[in-house]
N, C-alpha and C positions, 0 to 999 in steps of 0.2 A: 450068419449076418451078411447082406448084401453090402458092398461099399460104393459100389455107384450112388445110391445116394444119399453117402456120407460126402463123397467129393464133388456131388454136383451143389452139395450146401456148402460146403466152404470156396465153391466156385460162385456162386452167388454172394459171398458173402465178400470176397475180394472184390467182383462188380461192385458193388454197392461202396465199398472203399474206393477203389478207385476212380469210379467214373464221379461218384459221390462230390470227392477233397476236388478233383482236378472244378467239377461246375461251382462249388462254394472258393478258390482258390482265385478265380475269375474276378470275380466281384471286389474281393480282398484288395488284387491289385488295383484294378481301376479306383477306391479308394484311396490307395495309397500313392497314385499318380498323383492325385488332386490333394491330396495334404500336403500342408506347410508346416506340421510344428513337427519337430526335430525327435521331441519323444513319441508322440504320435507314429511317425512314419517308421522310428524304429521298432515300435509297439505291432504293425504291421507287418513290417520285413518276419519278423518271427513266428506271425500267424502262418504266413505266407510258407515259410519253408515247412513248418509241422504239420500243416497238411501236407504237404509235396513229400518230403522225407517221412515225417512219423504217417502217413496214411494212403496217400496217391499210390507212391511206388512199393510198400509193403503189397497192397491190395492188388495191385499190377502183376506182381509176383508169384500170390498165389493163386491168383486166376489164370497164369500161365501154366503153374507148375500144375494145376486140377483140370484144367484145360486139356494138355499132357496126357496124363492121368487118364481120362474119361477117352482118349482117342485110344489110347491103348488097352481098354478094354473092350472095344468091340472093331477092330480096325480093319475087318471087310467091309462093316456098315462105312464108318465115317470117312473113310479111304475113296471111297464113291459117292459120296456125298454131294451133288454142287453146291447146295444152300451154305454148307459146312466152310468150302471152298472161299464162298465171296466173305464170309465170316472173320475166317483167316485173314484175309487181305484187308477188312475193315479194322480186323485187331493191330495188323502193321500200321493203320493207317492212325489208329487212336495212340499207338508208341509213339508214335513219328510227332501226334500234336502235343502228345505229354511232355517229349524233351524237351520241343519247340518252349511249350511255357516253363519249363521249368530254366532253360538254360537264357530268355528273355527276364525271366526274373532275378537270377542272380545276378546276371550283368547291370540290371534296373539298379538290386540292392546296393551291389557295389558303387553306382555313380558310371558305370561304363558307356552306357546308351538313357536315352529317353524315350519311353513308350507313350504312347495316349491311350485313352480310354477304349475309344475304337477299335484297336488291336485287339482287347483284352473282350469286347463284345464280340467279335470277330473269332477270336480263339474258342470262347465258351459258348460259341453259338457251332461252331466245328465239332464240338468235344458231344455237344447234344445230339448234331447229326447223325454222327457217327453211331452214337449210341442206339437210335434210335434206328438205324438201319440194322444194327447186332440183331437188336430185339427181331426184327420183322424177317430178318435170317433165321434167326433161329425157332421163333413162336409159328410163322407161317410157313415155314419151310417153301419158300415158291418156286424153286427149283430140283 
């Protein structure tokens, strides 16, 4: 049995987690910028972190750990890689906006800071970029 790919499906499967919770997590907030009612908003703060906690960062995790994984099964190829290279860097760069929303929203939940919606377009419009350069790293290999 080959395990390349068995870890390139559960590397897929963490993307789709991940990138997944963080663009449906977007909208959640902006939502819950513009709500007024008290259970409402609380009703959201919860959606909010079960994606982030029960699915974002699970899916983050094992797309890192498979990630991992699949480099050190062939690590003359992917070691000289460049597509692989700017890939890596677009993945620092998708951590970098996940904490970002994640640690804006706790502070939101708590009453710390106030966000606007814009921010939260702004964020899940980052998160698609991103995403969307992975893909074109990885499918098209252009370097």
């Amino acid at each position: 049995m080959q395990l390349l790919p068995w870890i390139l499906v559960f590397h897929l499967i963490g993307l789709v987690l991940w990138v997944g919770s963080l663009l449906i997590a977007m909208p959640v907030l902006a939502a819950h910028i513009g709500e007024r009612s008290p259970e409402a908003r609380q009703a959201l703060s919860r959606i909010e972190t079960k994606l982030l906690r029960g699915m974002a960062h699970p899916g983050a995790a094992v797309m890192i750990i498979t990630g991992v994984l699949m480099i050190l099964t062939n690590t003359a190829y992917y070691l000289h890689a460049h597509w692989l290279h700017v890939k890596l860097l677009l993945v620092v760069v998708l951590i970098a906006l996940d904490l970002r929303v994640t640690f804006r929203a706790r502070a939101f939940q708590a009453g710390k800071i106030e966000m606007r919606r814009g921010e939260c377009q702004a964020l899940g419009g980052a998160v698609a970029a991103v995403f969307l350069l992975i893909l074109i790293m990885v499918l098209a290999k252009p370097f």
